[in-house]
PDB file with one MODEL, atoms N, CA, C and O in Angstrom:
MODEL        1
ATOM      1  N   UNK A   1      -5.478  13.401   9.598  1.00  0.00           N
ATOM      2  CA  UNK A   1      -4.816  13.216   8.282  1.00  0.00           C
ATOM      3  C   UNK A   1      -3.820  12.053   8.360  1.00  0.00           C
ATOM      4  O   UNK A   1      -3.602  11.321   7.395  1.00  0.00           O
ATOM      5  N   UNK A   2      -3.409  11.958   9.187  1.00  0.00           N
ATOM      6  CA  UNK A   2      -2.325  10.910   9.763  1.00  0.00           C
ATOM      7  C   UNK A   2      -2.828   9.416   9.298  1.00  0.00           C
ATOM      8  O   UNK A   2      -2.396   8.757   8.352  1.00  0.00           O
ATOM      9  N   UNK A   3      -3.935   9.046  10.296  1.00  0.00           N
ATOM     10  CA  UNK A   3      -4.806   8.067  10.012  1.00  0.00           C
ATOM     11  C   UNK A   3      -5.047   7.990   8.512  1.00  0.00           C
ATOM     12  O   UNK A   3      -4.898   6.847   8.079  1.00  0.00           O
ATOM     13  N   UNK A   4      -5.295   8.672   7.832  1.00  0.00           N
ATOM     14  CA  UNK A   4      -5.476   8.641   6.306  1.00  0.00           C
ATOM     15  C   UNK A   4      -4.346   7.968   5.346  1.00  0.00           C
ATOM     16  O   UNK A   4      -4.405   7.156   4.423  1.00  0.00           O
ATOM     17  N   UNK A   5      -3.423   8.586   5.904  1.00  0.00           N
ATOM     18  CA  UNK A   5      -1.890   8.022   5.613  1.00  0.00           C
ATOM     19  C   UNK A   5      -1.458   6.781   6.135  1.00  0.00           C
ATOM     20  O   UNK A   5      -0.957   6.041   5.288  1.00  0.00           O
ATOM     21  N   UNK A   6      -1.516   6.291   7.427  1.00  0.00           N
ATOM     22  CA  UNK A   6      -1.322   4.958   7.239  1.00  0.00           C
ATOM     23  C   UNK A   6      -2.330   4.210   7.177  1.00  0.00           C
ATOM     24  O   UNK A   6      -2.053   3.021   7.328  1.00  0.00           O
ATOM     25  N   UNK A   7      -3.790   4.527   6.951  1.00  0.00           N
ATOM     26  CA  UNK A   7      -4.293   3.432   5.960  1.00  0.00           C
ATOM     27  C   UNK A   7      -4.151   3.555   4.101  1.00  0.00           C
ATOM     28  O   UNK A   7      -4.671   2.722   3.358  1.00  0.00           O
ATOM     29  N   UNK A   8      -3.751   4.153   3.853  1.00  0.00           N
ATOM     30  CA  UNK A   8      -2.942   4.128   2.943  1.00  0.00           C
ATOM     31  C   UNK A   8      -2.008   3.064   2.749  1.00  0.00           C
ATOM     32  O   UNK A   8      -2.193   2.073   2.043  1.00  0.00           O
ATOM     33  N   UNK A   9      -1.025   3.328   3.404  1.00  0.00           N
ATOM     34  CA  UNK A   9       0.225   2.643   3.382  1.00  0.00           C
ATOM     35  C   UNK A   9       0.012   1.267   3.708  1.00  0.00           C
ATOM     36  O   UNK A   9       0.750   0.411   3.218  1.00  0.00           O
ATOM     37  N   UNK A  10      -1.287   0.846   4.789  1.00  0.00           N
ATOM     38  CA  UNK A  10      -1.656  -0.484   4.749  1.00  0.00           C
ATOM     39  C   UNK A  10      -1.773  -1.273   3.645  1.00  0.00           C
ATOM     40  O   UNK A  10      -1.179  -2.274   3.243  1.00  0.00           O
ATOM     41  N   UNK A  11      -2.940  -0.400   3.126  1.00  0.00           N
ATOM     42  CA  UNK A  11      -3.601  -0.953   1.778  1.00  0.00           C
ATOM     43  C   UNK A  11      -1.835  -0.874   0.885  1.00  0.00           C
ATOM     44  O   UNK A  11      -1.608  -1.940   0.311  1.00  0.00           O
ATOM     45  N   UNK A  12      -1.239  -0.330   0.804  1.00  0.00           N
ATOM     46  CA  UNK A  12      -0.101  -0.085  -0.474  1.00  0.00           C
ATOM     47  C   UNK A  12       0.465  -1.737   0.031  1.00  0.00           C
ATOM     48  O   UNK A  12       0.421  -2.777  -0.625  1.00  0.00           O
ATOM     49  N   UNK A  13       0.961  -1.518   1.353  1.00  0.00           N
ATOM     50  CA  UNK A  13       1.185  -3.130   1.961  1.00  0.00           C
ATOM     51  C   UNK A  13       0.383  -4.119   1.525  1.00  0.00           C
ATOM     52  O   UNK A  13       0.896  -4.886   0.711  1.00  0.00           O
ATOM     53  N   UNK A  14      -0.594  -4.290   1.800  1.00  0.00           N
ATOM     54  CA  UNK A  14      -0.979  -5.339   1.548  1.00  0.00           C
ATOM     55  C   UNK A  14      -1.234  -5.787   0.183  1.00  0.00           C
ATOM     56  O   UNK A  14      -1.379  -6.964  -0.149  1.00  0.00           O
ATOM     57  N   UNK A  15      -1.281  -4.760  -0.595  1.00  0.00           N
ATOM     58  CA  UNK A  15      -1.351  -4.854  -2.407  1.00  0.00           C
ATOM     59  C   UNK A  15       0.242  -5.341  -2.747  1.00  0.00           C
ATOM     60  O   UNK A  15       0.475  -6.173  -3.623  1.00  0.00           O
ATOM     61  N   UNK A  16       1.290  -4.711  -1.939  1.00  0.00           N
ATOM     62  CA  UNK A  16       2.422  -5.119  -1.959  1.00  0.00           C
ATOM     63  C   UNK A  16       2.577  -7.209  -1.716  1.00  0.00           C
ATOM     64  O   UNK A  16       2.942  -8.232  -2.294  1.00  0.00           O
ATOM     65  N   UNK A  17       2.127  -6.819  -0.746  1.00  0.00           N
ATOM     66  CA  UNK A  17       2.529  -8.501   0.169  1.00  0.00           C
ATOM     67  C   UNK A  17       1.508  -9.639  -0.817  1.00  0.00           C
ATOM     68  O   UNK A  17       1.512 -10.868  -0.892  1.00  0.00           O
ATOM     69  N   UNK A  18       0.814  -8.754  -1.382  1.00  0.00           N
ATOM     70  CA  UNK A  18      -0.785  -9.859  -2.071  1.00  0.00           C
ATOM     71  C   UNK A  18      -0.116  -9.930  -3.686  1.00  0.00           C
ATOM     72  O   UNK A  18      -0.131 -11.008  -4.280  1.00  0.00           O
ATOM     73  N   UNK A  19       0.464  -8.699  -4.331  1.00  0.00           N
ATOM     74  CA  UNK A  19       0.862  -9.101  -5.721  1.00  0.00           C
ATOM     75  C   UNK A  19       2.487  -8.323  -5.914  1.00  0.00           C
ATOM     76  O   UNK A  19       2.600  -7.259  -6.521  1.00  0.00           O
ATOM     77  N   UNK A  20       3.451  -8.913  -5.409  1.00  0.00           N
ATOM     78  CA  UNK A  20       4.909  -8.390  -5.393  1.00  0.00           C
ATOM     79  C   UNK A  20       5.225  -8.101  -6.824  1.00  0.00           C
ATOM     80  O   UNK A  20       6.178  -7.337  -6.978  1.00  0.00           O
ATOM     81  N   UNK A  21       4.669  -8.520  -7.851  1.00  0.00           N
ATOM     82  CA  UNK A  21       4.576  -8.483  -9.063  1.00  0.00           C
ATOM     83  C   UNK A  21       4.214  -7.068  -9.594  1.00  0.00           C
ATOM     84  O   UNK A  21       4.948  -6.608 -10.469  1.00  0.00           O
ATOM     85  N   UNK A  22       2.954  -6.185  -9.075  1.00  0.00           N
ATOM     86  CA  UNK A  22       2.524  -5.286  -9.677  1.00  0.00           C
ATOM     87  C   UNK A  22       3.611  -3.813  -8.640  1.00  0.00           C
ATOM     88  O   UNK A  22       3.800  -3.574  -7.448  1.00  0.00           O
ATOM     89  N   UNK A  23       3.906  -3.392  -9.520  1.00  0.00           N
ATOM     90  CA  UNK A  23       4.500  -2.157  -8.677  1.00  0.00           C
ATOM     91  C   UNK A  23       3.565  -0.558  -8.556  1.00  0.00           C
ATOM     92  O   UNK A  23       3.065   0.206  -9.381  1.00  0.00           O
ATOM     93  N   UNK A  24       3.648  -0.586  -7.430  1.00  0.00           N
ATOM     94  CA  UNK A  24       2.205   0.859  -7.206  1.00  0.00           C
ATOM     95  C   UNK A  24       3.176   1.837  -7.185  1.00  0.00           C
ATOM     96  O   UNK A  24       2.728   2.892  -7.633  1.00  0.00           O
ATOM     97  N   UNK A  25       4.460   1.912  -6.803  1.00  0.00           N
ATOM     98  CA  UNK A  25       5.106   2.959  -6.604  1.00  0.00           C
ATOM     99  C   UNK A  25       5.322   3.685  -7.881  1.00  0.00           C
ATOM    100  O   UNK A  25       5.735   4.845  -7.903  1.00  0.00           O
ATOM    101  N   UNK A  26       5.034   2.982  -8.965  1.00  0.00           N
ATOM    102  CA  UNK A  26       5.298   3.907 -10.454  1.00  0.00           C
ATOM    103  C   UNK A  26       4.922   4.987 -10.729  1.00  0.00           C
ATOM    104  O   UNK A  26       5.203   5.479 -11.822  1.00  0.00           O
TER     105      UNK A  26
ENDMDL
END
């Protein structure tokens, strides 16, 4: 489950680092 979670958090990163503009955390 772990693994699940930080690829998660990758992908949230890299959507982060790729469009600082769109906020996922909403």
């Amino acid at each position: 489950m772990i693994e699940l979670k930080q690829g998660h958090i990758a992908d949230f990163v890299e959507r982060t680092k790729g469009a600082p503009s769109t906020n996922t955390l909403s």
